[in-house]
C-alpha positions as CSV (number, residue, x, y, z in Angstrom):
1,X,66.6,86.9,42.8
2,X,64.4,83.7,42.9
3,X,61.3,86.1,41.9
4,X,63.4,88.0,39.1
5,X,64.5,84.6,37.2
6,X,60.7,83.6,37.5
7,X,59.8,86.7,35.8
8,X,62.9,86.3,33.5
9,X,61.0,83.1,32.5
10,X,58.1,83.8,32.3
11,X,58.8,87.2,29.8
12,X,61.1,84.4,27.8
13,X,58.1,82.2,27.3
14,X,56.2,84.6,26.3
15,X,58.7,85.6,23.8
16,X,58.8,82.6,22.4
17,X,55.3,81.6,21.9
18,X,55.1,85.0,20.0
19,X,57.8,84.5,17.8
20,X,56.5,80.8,17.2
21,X,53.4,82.1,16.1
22,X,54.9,84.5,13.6
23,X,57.2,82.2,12.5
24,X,54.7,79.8,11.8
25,X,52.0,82.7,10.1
26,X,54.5,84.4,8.0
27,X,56.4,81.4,6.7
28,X,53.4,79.4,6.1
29,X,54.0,79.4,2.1
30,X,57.5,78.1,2.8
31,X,56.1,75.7,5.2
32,X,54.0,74.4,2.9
33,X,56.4,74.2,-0.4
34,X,59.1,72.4,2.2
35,X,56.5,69.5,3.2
36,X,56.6,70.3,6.9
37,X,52.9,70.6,6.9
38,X,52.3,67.4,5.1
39,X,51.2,65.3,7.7
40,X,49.3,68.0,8.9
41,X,47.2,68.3,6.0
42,X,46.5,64.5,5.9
43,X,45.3,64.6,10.0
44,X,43.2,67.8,8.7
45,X,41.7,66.1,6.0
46,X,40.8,62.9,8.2
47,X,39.5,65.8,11.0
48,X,37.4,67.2,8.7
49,X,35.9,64.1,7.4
50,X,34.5,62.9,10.7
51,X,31.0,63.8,11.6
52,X,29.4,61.2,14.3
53,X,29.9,61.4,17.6
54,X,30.1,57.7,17.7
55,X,32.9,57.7,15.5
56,X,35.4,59.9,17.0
57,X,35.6,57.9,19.9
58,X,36.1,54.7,17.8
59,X,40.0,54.3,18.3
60,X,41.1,51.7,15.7
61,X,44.9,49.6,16.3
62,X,47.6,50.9,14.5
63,X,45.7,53.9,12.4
64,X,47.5,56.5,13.5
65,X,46.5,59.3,11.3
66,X,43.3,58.8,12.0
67,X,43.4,58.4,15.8
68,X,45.4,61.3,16.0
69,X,42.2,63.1,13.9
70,X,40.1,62.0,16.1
71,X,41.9,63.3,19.1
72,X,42.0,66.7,17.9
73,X,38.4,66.2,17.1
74,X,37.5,65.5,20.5
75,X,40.0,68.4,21.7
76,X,38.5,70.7,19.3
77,X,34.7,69.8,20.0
78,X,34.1,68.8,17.1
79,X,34.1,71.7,15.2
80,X,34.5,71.7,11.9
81,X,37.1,74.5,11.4
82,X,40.2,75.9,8.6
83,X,43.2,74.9,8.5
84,X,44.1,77.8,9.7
85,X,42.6,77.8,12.8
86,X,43.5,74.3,13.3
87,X,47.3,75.2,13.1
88,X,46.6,77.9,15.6
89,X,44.7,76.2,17.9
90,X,47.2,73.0,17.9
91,X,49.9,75.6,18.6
92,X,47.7,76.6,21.8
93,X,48.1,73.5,23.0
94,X,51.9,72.8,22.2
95,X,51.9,76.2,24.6
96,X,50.2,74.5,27.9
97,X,52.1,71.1,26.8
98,X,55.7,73.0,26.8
99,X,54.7,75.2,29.8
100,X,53.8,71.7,31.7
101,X,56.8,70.8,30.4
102,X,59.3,72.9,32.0
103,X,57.5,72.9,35.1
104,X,57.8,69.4,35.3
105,X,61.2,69.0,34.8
106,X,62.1,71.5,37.8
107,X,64.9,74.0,36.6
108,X,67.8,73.6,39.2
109,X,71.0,73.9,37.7
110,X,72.7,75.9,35.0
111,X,69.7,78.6,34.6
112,X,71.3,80.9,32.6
113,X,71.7,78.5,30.0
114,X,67.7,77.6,30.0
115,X,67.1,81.2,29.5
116,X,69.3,80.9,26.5
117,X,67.7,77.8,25.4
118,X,64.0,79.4,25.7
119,X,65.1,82.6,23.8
120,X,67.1,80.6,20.7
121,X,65.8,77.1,20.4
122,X,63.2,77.6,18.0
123,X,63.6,73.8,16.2
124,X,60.4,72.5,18.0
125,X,58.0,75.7,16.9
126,X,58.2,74.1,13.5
127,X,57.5,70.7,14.1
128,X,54.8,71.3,16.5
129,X,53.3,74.2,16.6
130,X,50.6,72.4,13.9
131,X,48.7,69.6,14.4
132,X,51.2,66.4,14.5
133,X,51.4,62.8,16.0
134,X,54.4,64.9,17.7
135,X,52.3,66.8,19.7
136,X,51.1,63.3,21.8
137,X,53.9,61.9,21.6
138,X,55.8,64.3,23.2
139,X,52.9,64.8,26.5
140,X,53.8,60.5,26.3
141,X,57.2,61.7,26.7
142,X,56.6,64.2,29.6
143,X,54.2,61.4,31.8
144,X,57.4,58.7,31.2
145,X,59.9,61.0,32.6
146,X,57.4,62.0,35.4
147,X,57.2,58.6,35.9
148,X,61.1,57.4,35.8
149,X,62.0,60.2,37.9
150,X,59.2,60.0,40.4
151,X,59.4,57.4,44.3
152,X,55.9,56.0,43.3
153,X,56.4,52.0,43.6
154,X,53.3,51.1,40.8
155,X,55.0,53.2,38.5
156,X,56.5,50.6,36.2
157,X,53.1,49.2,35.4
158,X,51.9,52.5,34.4
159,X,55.3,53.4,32.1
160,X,54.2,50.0,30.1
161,X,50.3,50.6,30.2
162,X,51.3,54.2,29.1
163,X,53.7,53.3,26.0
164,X,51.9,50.3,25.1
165,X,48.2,52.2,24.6
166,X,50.5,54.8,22.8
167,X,51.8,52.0,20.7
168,X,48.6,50.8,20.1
169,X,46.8,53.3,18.5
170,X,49.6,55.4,17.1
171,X,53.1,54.3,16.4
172,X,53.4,50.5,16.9
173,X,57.2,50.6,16.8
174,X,57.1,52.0,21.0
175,X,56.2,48.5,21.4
176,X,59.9,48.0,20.6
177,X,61.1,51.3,22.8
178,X,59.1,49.7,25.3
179,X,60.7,46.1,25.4
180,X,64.3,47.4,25.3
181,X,63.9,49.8,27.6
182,X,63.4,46.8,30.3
183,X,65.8,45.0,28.7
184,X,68.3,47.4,29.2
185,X,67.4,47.7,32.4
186,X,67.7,44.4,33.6
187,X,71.1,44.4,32.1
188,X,72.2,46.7,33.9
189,X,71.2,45.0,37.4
190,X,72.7,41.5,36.8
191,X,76.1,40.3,36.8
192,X,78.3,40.5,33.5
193,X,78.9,36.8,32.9
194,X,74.2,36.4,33.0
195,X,74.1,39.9,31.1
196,X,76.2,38.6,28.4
197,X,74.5,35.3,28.2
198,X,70.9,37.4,28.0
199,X,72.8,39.4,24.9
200,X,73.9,35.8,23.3
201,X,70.2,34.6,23.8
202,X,68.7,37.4,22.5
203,X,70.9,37.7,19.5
204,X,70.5,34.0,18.7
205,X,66.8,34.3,19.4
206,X,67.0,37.0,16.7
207,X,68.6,35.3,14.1
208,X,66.7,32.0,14.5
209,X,63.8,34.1,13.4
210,X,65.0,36.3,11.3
211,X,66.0,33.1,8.6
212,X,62.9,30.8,9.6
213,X,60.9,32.9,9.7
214,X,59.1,36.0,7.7
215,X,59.1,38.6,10.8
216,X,61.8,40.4,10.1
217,X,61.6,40.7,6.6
218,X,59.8,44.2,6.5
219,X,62.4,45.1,8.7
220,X,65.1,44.2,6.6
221,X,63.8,45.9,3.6
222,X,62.7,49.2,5.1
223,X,65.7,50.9,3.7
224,X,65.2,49.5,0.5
225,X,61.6,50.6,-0.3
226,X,61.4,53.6,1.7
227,X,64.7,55.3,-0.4
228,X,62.4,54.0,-3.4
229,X,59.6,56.0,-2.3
230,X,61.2,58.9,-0.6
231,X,64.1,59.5,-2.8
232,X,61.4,61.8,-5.3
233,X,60.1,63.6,-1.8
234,X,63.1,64.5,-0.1
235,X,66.9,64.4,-0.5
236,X,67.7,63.6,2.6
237,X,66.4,59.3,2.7
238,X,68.4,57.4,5.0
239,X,69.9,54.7,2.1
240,X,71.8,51.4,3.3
241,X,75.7,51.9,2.5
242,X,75.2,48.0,1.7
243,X,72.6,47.4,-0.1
244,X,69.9,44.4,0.8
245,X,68.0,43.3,-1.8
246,X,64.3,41.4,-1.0
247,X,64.5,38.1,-1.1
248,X,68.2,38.7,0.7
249,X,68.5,37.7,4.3
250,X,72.3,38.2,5.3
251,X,72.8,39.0,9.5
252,X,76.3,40.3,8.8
253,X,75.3,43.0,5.9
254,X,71.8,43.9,8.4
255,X,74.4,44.7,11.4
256,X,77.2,46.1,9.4
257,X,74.7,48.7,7.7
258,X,73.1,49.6,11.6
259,X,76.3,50.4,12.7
260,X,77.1,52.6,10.0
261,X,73.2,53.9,10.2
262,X,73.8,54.3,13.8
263,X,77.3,56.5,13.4
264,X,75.1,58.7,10.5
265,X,72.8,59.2,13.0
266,X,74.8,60.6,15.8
267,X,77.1,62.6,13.5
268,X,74.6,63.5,10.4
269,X,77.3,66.0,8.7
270,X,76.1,64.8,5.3
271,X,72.8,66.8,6.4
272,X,75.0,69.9,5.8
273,X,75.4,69.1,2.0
274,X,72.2,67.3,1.3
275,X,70.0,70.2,2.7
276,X,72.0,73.1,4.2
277,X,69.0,75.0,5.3
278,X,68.3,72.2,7.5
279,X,71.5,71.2,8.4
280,X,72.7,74.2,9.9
281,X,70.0,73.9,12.5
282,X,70.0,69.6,12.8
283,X,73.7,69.1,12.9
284,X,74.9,71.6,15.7
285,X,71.6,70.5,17.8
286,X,72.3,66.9,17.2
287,X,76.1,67.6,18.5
288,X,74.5,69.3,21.8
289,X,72.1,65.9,21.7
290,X,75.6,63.5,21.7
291,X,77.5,66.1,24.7
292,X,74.4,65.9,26.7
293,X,73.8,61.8,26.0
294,X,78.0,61.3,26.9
295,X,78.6,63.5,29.5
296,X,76.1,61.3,32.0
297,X,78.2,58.1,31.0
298,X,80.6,58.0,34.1
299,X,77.7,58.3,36.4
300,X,75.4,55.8,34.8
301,X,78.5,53.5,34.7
302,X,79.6,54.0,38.2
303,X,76.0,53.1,39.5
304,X,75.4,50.0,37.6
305,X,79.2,49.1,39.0
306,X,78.5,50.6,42.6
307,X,74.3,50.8,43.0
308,X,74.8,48.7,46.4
309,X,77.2,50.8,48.1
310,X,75.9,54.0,47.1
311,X,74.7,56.4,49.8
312,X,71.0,56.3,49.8
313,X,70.8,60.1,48.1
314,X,73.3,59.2,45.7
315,X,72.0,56.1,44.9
316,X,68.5,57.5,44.2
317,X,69.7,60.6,42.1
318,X,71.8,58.4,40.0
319,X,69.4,55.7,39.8
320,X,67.1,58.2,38.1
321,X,69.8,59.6,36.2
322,X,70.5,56.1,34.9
323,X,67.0,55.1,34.2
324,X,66.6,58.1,31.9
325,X,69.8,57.7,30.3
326,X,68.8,54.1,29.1
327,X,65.2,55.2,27.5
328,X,67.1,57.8,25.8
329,X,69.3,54.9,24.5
330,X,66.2,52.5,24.0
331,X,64.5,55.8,21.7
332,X,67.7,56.0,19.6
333,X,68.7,52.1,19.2
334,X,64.9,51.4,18.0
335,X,65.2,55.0,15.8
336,X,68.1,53.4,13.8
337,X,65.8,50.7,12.8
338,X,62.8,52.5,11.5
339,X,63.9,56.6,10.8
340,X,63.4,56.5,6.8
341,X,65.0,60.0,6.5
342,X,66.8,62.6,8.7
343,X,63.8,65.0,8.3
344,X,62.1,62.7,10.2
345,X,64.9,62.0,12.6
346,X,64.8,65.3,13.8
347,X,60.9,65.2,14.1
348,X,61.1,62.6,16.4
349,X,64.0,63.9,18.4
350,X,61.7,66.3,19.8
351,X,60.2,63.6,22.2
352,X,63.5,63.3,23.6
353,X,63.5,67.0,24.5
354,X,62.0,66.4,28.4
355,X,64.8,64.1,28.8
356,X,67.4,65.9,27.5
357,X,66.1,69.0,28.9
358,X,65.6,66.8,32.6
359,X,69.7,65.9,32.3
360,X,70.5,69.8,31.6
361,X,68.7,71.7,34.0
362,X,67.6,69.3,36.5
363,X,69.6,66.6,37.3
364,X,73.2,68.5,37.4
365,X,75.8,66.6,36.1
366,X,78.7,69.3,38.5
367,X,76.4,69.5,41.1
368,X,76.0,65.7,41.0
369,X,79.6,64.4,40.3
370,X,80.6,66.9,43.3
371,X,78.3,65.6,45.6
372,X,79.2,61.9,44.6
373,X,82.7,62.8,45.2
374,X,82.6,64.4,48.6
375,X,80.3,60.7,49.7
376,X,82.0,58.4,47.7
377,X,85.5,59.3,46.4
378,X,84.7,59.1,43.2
379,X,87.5,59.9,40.7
């Protein structure tokens, strides 16, 4: 049976890469006249326009496109190539990424359902089966959870050494991911009365510079100038429901308009009316998304209550389990800041996928919670 499922897989996989690759070749016209090949074309153009050796590996702070360029330059050989080819071989090497993927999440539970999601979930062929910042960010995303789930005791330093250099070179806003992912975690190892004072510090810490000083102001205004920008590109801008004007610096609007940002976010209905095609596929896939993030809630809350107690296997699984729930939190919390549209919402959700696909298929919430009840009495 154990050989057959492996086969099962393996025929699946091989499914899908094919049907990603005619997907992709036969609705390249509509790919192109819906803008998901946009940033494509600008990391193309900035491949093509490197020549030196010298250059390539010249990694520059915060230039993303054209570190990302230069990484598929250096992938590629330097050869100067179509665009094409460049979509097909950056699809090669979504292939080994997703392959390396799955076997490092180790499927264990529920693998009927997996076979299901390899045969239907055809959301992250679009967005990466071309060249993309996507495509590193997601192997990032596969070496963190290797990391989080892994015994190794350095392992921390190399989670923030990993993220950070990401941060670095190619989105700056991990730095964020980064510090309140650790944040998040020490809150959830200290006592309620210090973790609340740690939320009233930070909060105040916040504030203080947020009206003394000019940090935050970009922040503050993203909304603002990225509906102004966007709002001709694509129908679907993420627009304050109060709106800041510059020069405005008002807490109490800032907060009010996360929350409601952060509620779009997990329920993005109005996807369905802005831009059905895309909302038919985002909206349902965000639901799974929320079941998946919700369902693990009772067990990361029973061992931040209970970590002490715990028998040692318990302790360890849910520790795990814990851990990856709160970078899936950190990635979402930071997201509400920064997403300027839902298209791009959805883009990035695709680095959650080892994580969400790690609490489906390998952690086993029922094979968990049964465990934890037969050792623990939980209820």
């Amino acid at each position: 049976m154990k050989h057959n499922y492996k086969y099962i897989v393996i025929s699946c996989l091989s499914f899908r890469f094919m049907f990603g690759a005619l997907l992709v070749s036969f609705g390249m016209n509509y790919l192109k006249a819906s803008k998901f090949l946009v940033d494509s074309a600008v990391i193309y153009d900035s491949y093509m326009n490197l020549h030196s050796y010298k250059s390539i590996f010249q990694f520059v702070p915060f230039d993303s496109f054209n570190n990302t360029a230069k990484l598929y330059k250096i992938l590629f050989l330097n050869q100067n190539i179509s665009f094409e080819i460049f979509i097909v071989l950056a699809s090669l090497l979504y292939c080994i990424l997703f392959i390396y993927l799955i076997r490092s999440i180790e499927i264990k539970h529920n693998q009927t359902a997996f076979i299901l999601f390899l045969l239907f979930f055809v959301f992250d062929m679009i967005f990466l089966f071309q060249p993309s910042k996507d495509f590193i960010s997601l192997l990032v995303s596969v070496f963190v959870l290797k990391l989080i789930i892994s015994d190794y005791k350095g392992k921390n330093v190399f989670i923030m050494l990993l993220i950070s250099i990401y941060a670095l070179f190619f989105r700056e806003y991990y730095f964020i991911i980064l510090f309140l992912f650790y944040m998040l975690k020490l809150a959830a190892n200290i006592k309620f009365k210090v973790r609340f004072l740690l939320f009233v510090l930070i909060a105040a810490g916040f504030c203080a510079m947020l009206y003394y000083t000019d940090y935050f102001d970009e922040v503050m205004l993203l909304r603002y100038y990225s509906y102004n920008f966007l709002s001709g590109f694509t129908n679907t801008v993420i627009q304050d429901v109060i709106p800041i004007l510059p020069g405005e610096k008002n807490i109490l609007k800032y907060a009010a308009n996360y929350i409601l940002i952060a509620v779009r976010l997990i329920l993005p209905v109005e996807v369905l009316w802005k831009s059905p095609s895309r909302g038919i596929i985002f909206f349902p896939l965000q639901l799974i998304i929320d079941y998946i993030f919700i369902r693990y809630i009772p067990v990361v809350s029973h061992y931040i209550k209970n970590r002490k107690t715990l028998p040692d296997e318990i302790q360890r699984d849910s520790r795990k389990i814990t851990h990856v729930h709160i970078y899936v939190l950190s990635f979402f919390l930071v997201g509400v800041l920064f997403e300027p549209d839902f298209g791009s919402v959805f883009r990035h959700s695709m680095n959650l996928m080892p994580f969400v696909l790690y609490l489906s298929f390998s952690a086993g919430y029922k094979n968990f919670d049964q465990s934890a009840i037969v050792n623990q009495g939980w209820s």
